[in-house]
C-alpha positions as MATLAB code, in Angstrom:
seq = 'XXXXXXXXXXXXXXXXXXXXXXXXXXXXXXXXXXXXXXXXXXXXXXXXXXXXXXXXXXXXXXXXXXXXXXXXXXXXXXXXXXXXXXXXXXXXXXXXXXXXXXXXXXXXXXXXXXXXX';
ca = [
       0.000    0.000    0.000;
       1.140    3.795   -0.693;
      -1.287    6.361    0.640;
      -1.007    9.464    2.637;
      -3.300   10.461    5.398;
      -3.203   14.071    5.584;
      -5.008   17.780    5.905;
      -4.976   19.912    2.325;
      -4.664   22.776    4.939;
      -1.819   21.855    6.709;
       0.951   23.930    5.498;
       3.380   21.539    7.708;
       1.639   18.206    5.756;
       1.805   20.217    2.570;
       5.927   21.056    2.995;
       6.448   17.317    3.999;
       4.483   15.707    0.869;
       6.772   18.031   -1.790;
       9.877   18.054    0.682;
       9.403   13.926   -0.051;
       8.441   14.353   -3.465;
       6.229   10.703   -3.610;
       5.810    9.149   -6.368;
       2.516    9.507   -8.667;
       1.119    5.844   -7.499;
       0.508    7.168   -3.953;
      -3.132    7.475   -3.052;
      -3.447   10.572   -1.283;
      -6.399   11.535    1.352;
      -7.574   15.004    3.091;
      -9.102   13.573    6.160;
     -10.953   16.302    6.815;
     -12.916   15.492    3.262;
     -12.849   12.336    3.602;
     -13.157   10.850    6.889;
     -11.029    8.163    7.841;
     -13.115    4.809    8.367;
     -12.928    2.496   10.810;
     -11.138    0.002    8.835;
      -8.229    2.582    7.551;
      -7.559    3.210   11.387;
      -6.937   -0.528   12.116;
      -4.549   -0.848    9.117;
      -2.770    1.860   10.478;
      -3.051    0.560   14.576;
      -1.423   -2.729   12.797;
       1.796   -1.000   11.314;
       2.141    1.656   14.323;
       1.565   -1.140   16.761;
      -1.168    1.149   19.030;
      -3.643    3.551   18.763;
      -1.872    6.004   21.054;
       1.144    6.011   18.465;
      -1.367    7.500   15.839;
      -2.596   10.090   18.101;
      -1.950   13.712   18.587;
      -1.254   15.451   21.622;
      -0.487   18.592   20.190;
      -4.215   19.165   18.832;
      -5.897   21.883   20.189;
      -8.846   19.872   21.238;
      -6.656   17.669   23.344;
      -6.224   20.937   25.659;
      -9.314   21.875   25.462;
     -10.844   19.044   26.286;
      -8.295   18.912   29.041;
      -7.260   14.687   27.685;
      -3.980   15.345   29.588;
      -5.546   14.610   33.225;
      -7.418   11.699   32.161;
      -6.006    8.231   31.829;
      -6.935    7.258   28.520;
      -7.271    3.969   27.015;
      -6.711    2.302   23.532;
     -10.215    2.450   23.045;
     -10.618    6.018   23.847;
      -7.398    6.649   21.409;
      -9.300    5.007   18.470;
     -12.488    6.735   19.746;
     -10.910    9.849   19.411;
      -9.214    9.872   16.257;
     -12.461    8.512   14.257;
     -14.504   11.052   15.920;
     -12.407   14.409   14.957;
      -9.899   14.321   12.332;
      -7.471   16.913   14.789;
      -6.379   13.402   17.170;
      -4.770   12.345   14.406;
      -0.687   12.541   14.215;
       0.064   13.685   10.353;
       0.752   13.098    8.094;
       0.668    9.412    8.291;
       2.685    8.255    4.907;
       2.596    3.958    4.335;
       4.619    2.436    2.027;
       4.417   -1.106    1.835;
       4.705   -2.295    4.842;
       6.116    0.810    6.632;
       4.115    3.698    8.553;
       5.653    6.693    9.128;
       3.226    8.755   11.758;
       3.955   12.573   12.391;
       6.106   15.499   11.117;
       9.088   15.587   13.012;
      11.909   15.633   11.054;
      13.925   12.407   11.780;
      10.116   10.756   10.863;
       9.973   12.683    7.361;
      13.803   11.695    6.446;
      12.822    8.049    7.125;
      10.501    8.162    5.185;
      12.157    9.889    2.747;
      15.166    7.169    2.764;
      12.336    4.537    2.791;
      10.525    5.444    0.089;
      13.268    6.672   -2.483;
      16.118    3.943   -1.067;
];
């Protein structure tokens, strides 16, 4: 599989998709047009390993929602990130069998190495 989970308004997923200049076979897909389905998010808890790993701490709902103080579970992770498209960590990038979740840099240049050897 090659796909790209990401937001068409996210300058940050929009600098890492032409920083890693993919190839045209990727499927690319704006979560916030087109949710992702239940299905899609247990692909991606199999590669990642959990559904914490996929989730964002940094989104501004986690704060408001005050997530920090509570002790959440893997089903309130998976809960989360098919209910708003903010709890999830992007861009998520998969490439055969790799997932790359996230934008920090050492995440993008793996991916990077991954995908273009």
């Amino acid at each position: 599989m090659k796909k790209v989970y990401y937001l068409k308004t996210c300058n940050t997923c929009l600098r890492i998709l032409k920083e890693i200049n993919l190839p045209s076979d990727f499927i690319l897909q704006d979560i916030k047009t087109e949710e992702i389905t239940v299905k899609q998010l247990e692909e991606m808890k199999q590669l990642a390993g959990s559904y914490e790993a996929l989730f964002s701490k940094r989104a501004k709902l986690y704060k408001e929602m005050d997530l920090k103080n509570q002790s959440l579970k893997e089903a309130d992770y998976k809960q989360y990130i098919l209910e708003h498209y903010t709890f999830l960590s992007r861009p998520v990038i998969i490439f055969n069998n790799h997932i790359f979740v996230g934008n920090s840099k050492k995440t993008t240049q793996l991916a990077n190495q991954t995908i273009h050897g």
